[in-house]
C-alpha positions as CSV (number, residue, x, y, z in Angstrom):
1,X,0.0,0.0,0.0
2,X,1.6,3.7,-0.7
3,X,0.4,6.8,0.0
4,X,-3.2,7.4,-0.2
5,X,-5.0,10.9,0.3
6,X,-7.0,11.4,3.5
7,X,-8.2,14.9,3.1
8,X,-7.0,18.6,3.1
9,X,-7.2,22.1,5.1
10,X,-6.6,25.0,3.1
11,X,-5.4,28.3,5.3
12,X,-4.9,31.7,4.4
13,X,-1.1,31.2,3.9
14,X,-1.5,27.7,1.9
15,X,-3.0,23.8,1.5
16,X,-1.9,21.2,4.1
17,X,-2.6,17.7,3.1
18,X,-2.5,14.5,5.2
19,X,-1.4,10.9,2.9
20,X,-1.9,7.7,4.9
21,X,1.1,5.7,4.1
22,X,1.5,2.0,6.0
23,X,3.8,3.8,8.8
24,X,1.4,6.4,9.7
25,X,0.8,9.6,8.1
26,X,2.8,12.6,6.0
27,X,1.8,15.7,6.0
28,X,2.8,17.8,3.3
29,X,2.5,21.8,4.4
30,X,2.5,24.4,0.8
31,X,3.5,27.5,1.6
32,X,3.7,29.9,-1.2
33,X,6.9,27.6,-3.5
34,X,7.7,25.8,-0.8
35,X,6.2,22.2,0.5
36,X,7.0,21.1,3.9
37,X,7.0,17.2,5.0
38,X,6.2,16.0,8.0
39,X,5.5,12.4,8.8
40,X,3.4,11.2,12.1
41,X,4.4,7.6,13.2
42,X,1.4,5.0,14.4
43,X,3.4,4.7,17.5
44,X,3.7,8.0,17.9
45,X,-0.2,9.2,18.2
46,X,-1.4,10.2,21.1
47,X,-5.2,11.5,20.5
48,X,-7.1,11.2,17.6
49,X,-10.4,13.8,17.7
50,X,-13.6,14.6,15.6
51,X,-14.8,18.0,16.2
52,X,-16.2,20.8,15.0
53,X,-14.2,23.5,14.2
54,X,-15.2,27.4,13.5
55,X,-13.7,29.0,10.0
56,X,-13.6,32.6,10.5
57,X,-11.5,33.4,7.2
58,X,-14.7,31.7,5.4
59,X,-17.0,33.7,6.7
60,X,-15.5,36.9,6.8
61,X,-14.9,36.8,2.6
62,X,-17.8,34.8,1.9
63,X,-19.6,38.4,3.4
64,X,-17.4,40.1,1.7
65,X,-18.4,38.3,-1.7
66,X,-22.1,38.6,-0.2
67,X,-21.9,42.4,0.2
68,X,-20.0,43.3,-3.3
69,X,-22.7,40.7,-4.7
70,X,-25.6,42.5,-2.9
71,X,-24.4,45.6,-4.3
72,X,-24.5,44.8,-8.1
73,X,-28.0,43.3,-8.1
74,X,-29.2,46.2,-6.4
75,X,-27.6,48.2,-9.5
76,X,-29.3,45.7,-11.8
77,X,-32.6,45.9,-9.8
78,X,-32.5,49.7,-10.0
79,X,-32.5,49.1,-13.7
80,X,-34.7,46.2,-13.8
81,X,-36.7,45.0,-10.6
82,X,-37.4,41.4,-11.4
83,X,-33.7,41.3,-13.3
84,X,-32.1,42.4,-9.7
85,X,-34.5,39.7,-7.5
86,X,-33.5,36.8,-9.8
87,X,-29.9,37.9,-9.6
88,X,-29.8,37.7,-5.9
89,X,-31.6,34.7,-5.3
90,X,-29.0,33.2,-7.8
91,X,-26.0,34.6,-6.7
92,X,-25.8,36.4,-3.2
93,X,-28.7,34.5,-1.1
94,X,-27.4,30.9,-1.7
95,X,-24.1,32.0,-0.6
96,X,-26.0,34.2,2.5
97,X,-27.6,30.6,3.9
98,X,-24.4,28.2,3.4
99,X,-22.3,30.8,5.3
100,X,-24.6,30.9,7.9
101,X,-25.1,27.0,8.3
102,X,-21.3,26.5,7.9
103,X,-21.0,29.4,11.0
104,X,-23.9,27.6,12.8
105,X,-22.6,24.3,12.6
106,X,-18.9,24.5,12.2
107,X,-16.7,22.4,9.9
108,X,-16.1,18.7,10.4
109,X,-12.3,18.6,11.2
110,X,-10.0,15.3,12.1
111,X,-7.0,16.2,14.6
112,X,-4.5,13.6,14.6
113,X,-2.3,14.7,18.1
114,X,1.2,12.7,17.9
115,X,4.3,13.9,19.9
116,X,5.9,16.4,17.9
117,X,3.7,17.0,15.1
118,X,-0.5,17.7,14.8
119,X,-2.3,16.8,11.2
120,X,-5.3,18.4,10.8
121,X,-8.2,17.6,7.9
122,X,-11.0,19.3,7.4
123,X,-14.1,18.1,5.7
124,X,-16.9,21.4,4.9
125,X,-19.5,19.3,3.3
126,X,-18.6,15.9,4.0
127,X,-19.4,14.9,7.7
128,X,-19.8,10.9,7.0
129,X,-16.3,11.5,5.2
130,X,-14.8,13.1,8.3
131,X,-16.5,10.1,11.0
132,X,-14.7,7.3,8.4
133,X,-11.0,8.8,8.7
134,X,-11.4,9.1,12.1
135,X,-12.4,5.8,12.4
136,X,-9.5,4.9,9.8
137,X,-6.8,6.7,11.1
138,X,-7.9,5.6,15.3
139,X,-8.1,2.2,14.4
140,X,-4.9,2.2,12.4
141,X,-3.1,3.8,15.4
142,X,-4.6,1.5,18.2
143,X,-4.1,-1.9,15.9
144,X,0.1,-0.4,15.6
145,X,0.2,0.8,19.6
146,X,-1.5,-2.7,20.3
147,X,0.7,-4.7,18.7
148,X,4.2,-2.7,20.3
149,X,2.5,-3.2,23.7
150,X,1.7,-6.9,23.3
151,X,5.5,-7.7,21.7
152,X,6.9,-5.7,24.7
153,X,5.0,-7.5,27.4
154,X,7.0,-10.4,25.6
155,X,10.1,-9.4,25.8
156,X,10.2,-7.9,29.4
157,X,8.6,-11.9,31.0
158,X,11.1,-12.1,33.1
159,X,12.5,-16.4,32.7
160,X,11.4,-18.5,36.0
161,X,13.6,-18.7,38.8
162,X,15.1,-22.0,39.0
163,X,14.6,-24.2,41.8
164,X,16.7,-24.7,44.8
């Protein structure tokens, strides 16, 4: 199995994206030319969590877009009424109502917590996406940490004392 792509989180200042790879997980940080690769060992997690998380940079440009958007349909509609109402339920409103159910209800993010690094994925419309790769990537890391603890409960038996 190679790398396979879990998700993404886009920022303001670039794309992170998180490939599963049979050791664990490589993040791979863009930041303006430059990539960044981080890699997040199975033995190494620590907390895997499933939470909602709050996008301000979303919302504050999507009511940016909504504003400018606002603006020229009320130009249009001073023109033509029912030219400016079809505009803005085509172009501004839709926008109006996801922003304010992705502000309500947060995005769908996967933290992956390991000792030195943190990969975060975040899933906007997809919250059956985001509950499988946490499922995925906690199962993946329990199964590893599992198996290390069982071999090392092995090795440490100490051999019976012989009799006297």
């Amino acid at each position: 199995m190679g790398r396979r792509l879990l998700g993404s989180k886009g920022t303001l200042g670039g794309q992170t994206r998180v490939y599963r790879t049979p050791d664990g997980l490589e993040i791979d940080e863009a930041e303006d030319e430059r990539i960044y690769r981080k890699r997040l060992f199975w033995d190494e997690v620590l907390m895997v969590t499933l939470h909602r998380a709050g996008d301000a940079p979303f919302v504050v440009f999507a009511l940016i877009g909504v504003g400018m958007l606002g603006l020229f349909s009320f130009g249009v509609g001073v023109v033509d009424l029912g030219a400016g109402i079809l505009m803005s339920v085509l172009t501004w409103v839709p926008l109006l109502i996801y922003t304010v159910v992705r502000l309500i209800e947060g995005v769908p993010t996967v933290s992956v917590y390991g000792r030195r690094t943190v990969a975060r994925l975040a899933f906007p419309l997809r919250k059956e996406r985001a509950r499988d790769v946490f499922a995925e990537i906690s199962g993946a890391a329990r199964r590893r940490q599992d198996a290390a603890r069982i071999a090392t409960a092995r090795r440490t038996v100490p051999p019976p004392a012989p009799a006297v």
